[in-house]
C-alpha positions as a printed Julia matrix, in Angstrom:
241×3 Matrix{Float64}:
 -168.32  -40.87   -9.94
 -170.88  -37.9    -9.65
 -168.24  -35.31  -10.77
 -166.89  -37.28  -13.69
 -170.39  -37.5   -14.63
 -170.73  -34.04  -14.59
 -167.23  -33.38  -16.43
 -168.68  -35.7   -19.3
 -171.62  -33.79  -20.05
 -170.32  -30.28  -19.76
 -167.8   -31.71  -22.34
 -170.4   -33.13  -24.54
 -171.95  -29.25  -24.05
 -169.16  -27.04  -25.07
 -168.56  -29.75  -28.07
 -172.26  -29.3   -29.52
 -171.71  -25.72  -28.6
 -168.84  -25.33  -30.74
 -169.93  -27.55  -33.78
 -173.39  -25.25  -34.17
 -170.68  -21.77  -34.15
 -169.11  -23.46  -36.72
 -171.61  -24.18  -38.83
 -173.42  -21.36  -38.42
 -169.93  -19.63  -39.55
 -169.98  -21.38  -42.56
 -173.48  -20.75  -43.43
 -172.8   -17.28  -43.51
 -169.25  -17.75  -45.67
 -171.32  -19.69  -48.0
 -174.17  -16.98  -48.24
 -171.92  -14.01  -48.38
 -169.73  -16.28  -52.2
 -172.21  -15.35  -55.14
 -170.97  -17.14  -58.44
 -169.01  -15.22  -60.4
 -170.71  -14.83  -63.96
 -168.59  -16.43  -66.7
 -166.68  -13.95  -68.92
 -163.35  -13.81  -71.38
 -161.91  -10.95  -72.81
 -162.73   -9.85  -76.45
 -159.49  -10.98  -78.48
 -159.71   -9.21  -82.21
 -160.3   -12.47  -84.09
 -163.26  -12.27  -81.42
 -164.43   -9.02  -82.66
 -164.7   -10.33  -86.52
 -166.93  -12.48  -85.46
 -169.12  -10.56  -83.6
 -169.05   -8.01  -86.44
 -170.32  -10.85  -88.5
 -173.25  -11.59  -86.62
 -174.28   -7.77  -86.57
 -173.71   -7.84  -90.47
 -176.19  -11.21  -90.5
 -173.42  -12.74  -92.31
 -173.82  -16.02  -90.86
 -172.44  -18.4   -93.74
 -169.74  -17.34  -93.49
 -169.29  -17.09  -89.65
 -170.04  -20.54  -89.5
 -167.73  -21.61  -92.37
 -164.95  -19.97  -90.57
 -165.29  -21.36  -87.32
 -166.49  -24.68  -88.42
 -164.98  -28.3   -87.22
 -162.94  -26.77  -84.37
 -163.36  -27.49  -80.26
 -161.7   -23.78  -79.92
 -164.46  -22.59  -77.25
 -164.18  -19.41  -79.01
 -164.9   -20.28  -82.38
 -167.16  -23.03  -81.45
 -169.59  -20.53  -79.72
 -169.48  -17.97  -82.3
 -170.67  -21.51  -85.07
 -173.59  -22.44  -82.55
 -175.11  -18.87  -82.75
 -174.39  -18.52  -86.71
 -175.88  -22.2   -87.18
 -178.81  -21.11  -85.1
 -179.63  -17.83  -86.92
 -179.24  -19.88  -90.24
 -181.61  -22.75  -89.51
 -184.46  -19.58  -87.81
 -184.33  -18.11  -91.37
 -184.76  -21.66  -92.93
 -187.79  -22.4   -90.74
 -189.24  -18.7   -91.55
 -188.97  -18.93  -95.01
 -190.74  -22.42  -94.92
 -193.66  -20.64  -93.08
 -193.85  -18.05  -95.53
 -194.24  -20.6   -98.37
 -197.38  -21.99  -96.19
 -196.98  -25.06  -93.54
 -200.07  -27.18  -94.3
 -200.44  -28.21  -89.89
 -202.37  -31.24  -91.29
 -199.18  -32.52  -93.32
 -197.47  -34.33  -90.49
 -194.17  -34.45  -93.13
 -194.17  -30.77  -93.49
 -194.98  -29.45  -89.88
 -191.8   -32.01  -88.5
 -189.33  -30.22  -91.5
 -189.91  -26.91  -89.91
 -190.18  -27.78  -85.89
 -186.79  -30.1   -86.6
 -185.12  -26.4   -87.51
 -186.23  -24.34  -84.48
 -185.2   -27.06  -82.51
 -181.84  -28.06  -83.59
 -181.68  -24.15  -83.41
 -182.84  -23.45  -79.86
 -180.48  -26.35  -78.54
 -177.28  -25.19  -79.93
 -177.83  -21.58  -79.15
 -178.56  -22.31  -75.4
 -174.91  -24.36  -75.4
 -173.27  -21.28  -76.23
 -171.38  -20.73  -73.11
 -170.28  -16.8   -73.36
 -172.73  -14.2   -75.3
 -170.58  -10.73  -75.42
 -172.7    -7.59  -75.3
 -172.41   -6.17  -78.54
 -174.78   -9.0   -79.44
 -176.42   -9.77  -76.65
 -179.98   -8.55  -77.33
 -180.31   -9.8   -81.21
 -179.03  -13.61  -79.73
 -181.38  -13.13  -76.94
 -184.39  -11.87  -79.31
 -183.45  -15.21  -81.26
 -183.6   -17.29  -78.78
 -187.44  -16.12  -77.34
 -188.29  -16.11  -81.28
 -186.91  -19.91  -81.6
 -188.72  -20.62  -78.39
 -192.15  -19.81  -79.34
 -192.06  -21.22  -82.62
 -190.72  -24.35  -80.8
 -193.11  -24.23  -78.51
 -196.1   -23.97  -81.5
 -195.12  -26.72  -83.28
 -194.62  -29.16  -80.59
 -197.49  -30.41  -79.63
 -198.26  -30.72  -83.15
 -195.93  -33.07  -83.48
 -196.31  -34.71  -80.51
 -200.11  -35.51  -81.36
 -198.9   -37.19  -84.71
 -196.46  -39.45  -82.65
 -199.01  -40.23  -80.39
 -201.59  -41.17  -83.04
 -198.45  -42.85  -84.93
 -197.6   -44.84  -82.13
 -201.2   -45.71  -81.4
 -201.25  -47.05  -85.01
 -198.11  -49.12  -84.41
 -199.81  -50.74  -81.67
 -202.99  -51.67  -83.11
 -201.25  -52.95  -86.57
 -199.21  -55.13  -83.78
 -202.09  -56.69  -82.07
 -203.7   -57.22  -85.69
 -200.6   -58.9   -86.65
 -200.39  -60.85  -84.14
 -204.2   -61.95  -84.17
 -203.45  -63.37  -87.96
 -200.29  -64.64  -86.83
 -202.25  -66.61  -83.88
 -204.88  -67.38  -86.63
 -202.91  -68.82  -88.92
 -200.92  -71.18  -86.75
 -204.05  -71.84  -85.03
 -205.57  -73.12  -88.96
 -202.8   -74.88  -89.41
 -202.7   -76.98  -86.15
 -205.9   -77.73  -87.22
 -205.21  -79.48  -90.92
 -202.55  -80.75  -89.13
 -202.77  -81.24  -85.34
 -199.85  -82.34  -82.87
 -199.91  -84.13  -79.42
 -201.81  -82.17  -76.49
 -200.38  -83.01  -72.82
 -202.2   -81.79  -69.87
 -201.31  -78.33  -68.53
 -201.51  -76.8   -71.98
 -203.05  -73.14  -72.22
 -205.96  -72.91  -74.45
 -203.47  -70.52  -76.82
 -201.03  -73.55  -76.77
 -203.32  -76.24  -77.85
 -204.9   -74.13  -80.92
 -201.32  -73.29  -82.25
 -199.5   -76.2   -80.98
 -201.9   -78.81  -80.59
 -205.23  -79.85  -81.89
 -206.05  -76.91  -83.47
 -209.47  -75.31  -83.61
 -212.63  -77.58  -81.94
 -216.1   -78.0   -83.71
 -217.6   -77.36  -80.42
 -217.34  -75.54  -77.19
 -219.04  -76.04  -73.97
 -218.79  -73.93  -71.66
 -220.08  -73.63  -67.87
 -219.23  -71.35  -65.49
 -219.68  -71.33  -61.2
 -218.77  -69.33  -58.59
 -215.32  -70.55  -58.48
 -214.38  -71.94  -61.67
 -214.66  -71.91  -65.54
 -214.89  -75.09  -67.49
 -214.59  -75.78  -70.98
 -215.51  -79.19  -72.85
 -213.72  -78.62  -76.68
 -215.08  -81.19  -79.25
 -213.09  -82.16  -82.22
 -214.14  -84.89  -84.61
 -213.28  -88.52  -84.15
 -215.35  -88.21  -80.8
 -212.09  -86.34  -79.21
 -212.81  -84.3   -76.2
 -210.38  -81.76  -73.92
 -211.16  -80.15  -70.7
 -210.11  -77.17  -69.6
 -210.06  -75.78  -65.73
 -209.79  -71.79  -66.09
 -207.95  -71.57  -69.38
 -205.36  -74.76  -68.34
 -205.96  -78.5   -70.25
 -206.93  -80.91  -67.08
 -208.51  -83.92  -68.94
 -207.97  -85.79  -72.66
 -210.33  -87.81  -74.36
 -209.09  -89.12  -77.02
């Protein structure tokens, strides 16, 4: 018993032993692959476009290579979209951007960055062009990176608005069912909410009494025709009608 004991764990040793070699192998396999960066070779057609760019003719670089999933050509209409829509924005800042015209500072932040998104999609950048894509991109990134908090502030404040023209229309909403329960009030059960007996119920009281202990909040509501409701922390517990 003592020696198959023993047999066991020098078993369970040289296994451990083994696994760590291994791993420790195949830490240094992994270490010693770097990724391979991703290239193609130049084809002519390839070439014409590149001379394009370097000739800033980018209408018709991205007329030629428009509406087509060829990786090629699709690259190759990313970067002549995005050097179109940088000289649309610039030109729009050399008009004047008025920052306070919400309308005005969106038109131009919309171009850099529809611009900045397609050029960082572009999967292969050959050499030839390499620094005037990568000058556009740092250009597009800056000017995105102006104008977005602008923007973001206005949608902020916008959708602060939007919530407070919510809660106002739903205070006259309230209101109004609330006036008309009122002129012409419906049956009250017990349980109600306070909310559901001024738009479903009785409407609005003449009168509120209100008193208030350590543990509770009670509410007396007097409506004409000596009609009384009590409420236990905001729920309908009594009718006197």
């Amino acid at each position: 018993m003592r020696y198959k004991l023993l047999f066991i764990i020098c078993l369970a040793f040289l296994l451990t032993a083994c696994s760590t070699q291994e791993e420790s192998s195949n830490k240094k396999a992994n270490a010693e692959v770097k990724d391979e960066p991703y290239t193609r070779e130049i084809t002519e057609e390839e070439q014409k476009y590149i001379q394009m760019v370097l000739d800033k003719d980018y209408s018709s670089l991205e007329k030629l290579t428009e509406n087509s999933a060829e990786e090629v050509k699709l690259d190759y209409n990313k970067i002549a979209f995005a050097f179109k829509k940088y000289g649309e924005a610039q030109e729009l800042e050399k008009k004047g951007i008025d920052e306070s015209v919400i309308k005005d500072v969106q038109e131009v932040e919309i171009k850099y960055y529809f611009a900045l998104d397609k050029l960082k999609s572009v999967k292969f950048i050959p050499s030839k062009i390499q620094k005037q894509v990568t000058e556009l991109e740092k250009a597009l990134q800056e000017r995105e990176n102006y104008y977005k908090p602008i923007v973001d502030k206005y949608t902020e404040q916008r959708e602060e608005e939007r919530k407070q023209q919510q809660i106002e229309d739903e205070k006259r909403e309230f209101y109004s069912k609330a006036n008309s329960r009122t002129e012409n009030p419906r049956t009250v059960s017990i349980g109600m909410t306070r909310e559901e007996v001024l738009t479903e119920g009785w409407g609005r009281p003449r009168d509120v009494n209100k008193t208030t202990t350590a543990n509770t909040v009670s509410e007396q509501w007097v409506y004409s025709g000596y009609k009384y409701l009590y409420f236990e922390d905001g729920i309908l517990t009594t009718i006197q009608d």
